[in-house]
N, C-alpha and C positions, 0 to 999 in steps of 0.2 A: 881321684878315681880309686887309687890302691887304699884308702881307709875304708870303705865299705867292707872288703874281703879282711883286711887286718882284725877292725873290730868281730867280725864275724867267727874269728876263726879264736881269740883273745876273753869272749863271752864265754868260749868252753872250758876255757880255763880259770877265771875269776868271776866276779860280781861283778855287771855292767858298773852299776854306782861307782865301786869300788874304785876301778880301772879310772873311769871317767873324771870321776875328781882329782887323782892320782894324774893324769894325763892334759888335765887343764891349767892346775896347779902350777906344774910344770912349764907350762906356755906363758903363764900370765909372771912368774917370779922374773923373768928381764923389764916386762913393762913397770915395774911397780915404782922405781925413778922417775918415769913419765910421768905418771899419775900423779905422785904428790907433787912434780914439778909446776903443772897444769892442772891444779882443783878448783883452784879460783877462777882460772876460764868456764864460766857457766856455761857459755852457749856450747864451748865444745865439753864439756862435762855430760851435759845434756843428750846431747847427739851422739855419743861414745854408749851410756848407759841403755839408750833407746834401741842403739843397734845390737847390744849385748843381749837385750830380752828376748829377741826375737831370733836371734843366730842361739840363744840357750834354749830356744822351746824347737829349735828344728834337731840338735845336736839330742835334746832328751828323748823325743820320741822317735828319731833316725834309733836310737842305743837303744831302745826298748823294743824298737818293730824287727831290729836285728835276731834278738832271742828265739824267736818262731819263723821268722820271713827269710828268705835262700838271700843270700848275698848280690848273686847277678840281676836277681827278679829288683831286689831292691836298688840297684844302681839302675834299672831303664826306670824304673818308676820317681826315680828321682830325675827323671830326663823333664818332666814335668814345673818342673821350676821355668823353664824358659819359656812357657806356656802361660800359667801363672802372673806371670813379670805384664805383658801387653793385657790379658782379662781386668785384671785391677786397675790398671790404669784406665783402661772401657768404663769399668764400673764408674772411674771419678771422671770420668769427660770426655776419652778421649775416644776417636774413632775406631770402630773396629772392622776392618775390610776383611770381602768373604771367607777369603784362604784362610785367616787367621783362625776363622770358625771353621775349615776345614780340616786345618792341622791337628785343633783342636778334638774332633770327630774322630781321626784317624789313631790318633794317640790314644785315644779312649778307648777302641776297639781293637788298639793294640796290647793295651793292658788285658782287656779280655782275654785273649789270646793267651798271653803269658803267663795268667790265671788258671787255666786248662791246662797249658802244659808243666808238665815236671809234678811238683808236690803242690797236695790241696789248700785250696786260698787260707786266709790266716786272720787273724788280728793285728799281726805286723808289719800286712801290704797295707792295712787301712792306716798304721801310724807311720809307715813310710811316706803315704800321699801326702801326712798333715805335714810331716816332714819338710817336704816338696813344696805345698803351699807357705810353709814359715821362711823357708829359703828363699822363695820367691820374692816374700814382702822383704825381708831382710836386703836381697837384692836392689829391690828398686828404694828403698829410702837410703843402700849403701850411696846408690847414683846420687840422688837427692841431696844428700845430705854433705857428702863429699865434695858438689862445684858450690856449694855456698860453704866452705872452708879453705883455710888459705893452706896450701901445700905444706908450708915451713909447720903446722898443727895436725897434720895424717898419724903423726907416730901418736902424740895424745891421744888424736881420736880412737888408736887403735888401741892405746894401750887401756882407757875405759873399757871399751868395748870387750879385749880379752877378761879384761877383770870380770867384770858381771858373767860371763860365762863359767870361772872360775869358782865364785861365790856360790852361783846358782847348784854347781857342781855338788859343792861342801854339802849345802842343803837337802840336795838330794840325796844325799849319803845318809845326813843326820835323819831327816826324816824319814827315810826307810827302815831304817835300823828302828825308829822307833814305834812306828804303827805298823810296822810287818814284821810276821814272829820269825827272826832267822836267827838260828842257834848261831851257826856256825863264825857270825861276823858280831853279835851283840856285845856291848861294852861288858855286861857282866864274865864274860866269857873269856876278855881279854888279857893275860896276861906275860909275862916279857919273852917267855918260853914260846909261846902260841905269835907275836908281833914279831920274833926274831925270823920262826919258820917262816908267817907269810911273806916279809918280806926279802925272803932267800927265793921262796919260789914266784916271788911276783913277775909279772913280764916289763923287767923293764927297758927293754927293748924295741918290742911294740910302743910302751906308752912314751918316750922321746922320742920318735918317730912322728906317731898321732902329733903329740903334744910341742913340738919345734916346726917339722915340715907341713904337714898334712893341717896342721891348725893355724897356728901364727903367725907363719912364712906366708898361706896361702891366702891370708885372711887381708896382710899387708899388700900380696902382691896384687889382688881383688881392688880395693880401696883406692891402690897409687894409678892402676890400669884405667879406670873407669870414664875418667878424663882423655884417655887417649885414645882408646883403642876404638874403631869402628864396630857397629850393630853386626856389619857381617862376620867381620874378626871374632867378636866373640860368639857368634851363635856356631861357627865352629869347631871353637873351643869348648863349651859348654855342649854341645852338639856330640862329641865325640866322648865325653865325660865317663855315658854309661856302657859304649862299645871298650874302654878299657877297663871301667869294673868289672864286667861280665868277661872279658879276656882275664884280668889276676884273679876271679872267682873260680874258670876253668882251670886256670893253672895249679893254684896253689891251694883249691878246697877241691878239687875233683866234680862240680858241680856239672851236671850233663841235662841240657833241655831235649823234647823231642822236637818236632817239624811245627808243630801247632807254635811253640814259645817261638823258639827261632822266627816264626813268620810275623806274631806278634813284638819281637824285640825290632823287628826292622820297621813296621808301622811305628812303635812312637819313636823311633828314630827319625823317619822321614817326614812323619808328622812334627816335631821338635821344630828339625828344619825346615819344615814349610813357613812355619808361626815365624822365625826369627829371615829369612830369607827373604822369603815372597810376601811376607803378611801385611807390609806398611804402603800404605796408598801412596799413589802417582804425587809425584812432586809437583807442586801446581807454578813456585816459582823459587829460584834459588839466589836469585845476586837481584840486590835491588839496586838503583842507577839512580845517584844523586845527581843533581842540578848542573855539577861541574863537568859530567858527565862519567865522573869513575864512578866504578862498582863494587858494593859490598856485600856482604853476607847478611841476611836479616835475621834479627833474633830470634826466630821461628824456625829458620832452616837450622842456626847451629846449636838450638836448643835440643832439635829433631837429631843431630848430629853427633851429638854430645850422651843422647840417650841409649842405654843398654836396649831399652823394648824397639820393638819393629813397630810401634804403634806412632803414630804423628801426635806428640801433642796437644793440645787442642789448648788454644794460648789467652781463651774465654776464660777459662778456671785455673786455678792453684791445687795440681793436684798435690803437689808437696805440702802444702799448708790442710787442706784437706783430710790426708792422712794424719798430719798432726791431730 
């Protein structure tokens, strides 16, 4: 929740790109022992890179929708990911019960809300939302992809996964520099006098912050949790995400809604938690009763169990394969 306000506040100071790669960089130089340790494992090679794409296209346009877009407005619109997570999973099979669609309603017209209040809408709440949807997908193939991997393979998998985030970084550096005319950062421009200033005044405070805690740490801690923690547990956690962006946004950028946002920040708040809460249909059966007459868990309940979304399954299709 405190990297929304960090980045927000780090954009005035430097070049998003800049910061970004500088700040991923960072994160991915512990994994890079894992990586070459683990290259020959394809499948988790595979599964690392794929989760990399998708966690680097939410990271590039979260850091761009920042530029223009208020920091708090952008952390409840990132509340949207939890919403997200059960739709897609609809889309590939599975069922979707009404609250789910009402959450969904609520949160939308909470965003409205929040759009009216404080400063006029942007370009940046549209690339915060795509944000929000990358996150999402990122979320549920993290679920995915993580219980078909063997525990002792999580640090591989993550240390891919930082990587590509890292790379995709570089890229976007290079590439901007090179089709958008900025004086101020261009290779012709660069020399040891100008490399020594910027990086006396770089924030590198913020970026091992971002780039250890807020990235890495969170990204492991995400991955190892996914397996354990209950749908309610996290929707909680993730539930409560943008109520302390939008508290380190108050504190530390001075950002002030009127009544209209406020009443919006609390719809997709309680919208969020409808979706993850209330959203997943009546449990039709939970222990199934073998012959001997003990009782197990059937693969449907602790698959249902097992999932981030408040959605059930639906055990007709492979939505994991699907998304592949």
């Amino acid at each position: 929740a405190s990297d929304i306000p960090v980045l927000k506040e780090v954009e005035a100071l430097t070049e998003p790109a800049v910061f970004n790669m500088v700040r991923f960089v960072i994160a991915a130089i512990p994994f890079i022992p894992f990586v070459i340790r683990a290259f020959g494992d394809r499948r988790t090679r595979n599964g690392g890179l794929e989760l990399g794409v998708w966690v680097s296209l939410a990271y590039l346009a979260q850091a761009i929708g920042l530029i223009t877009s208020e920091a708090g407005r952008a952390s409840f619109i990132a509340a949207f990911t939890v919403i997200v997570v059960p739709l897609i999973d609809g889309i590939f099979g599975a069922s979707i019960p009404m609250l789910t669609w009402f959450g969904a309603i609520v949160s939308v017209i909470g965003v409205g809300l929040l759009e009216c209040g404080g400063s006029p809408p942007c370009v940046g709440d549209v690339l915060n939302f795509l944000s929000a949807v990358f996150f999402g997908i990122h979320m549920l193939r993290t679920e995915q992809i993580s219980r078909s991997t063997d525990k002792k393979k999580f640090m591989a998998l993550l240390s891919f996964e930082v990587l590509v985030v890292a790379l995709t970084s570089i890229i976007w550096f290079l590439l901007k520099d090179a089709f958008v005319e900025v004086h101020d950062s261009s290779f012709e421009s660069w020399t040891f006098g100008t490399l020594w200033d910027s990086a006396a005044s770089f924030p590198w405070i913020p970026a091992l912050y971002t780039g250890v805690f807020s990235t890495g740490l969170c990204m492991w801690a995400e991955m190892v949790a996914m397996a354990h923690v209950s749908a309610t547990e996290t929707a909680i956690v993730y539930g409560l995400e943008p109520v302390w962006g939008a508290t380190f946004a108050w504190f530390l950028l001075g950002e002030r809604w009127d009544n209209a946002a406020w009443i919006g920040a609390a719809l997709v708040l309680c919208g969020s938690l409808t979706v993850q809460l209330f959203g997943s249909a009546p449990e039709k059966s939970q222990k199934v009763e073998s012959r001997s007459g003990n009782t197990f868990e059937s693969p449907l309940k602790r698959q249902e169990r097992l999932s981030l979304s408040a959605i059930p399954v639906d055990s007709r299709k492979n939505i994991g394969s699907q998304l592949e």
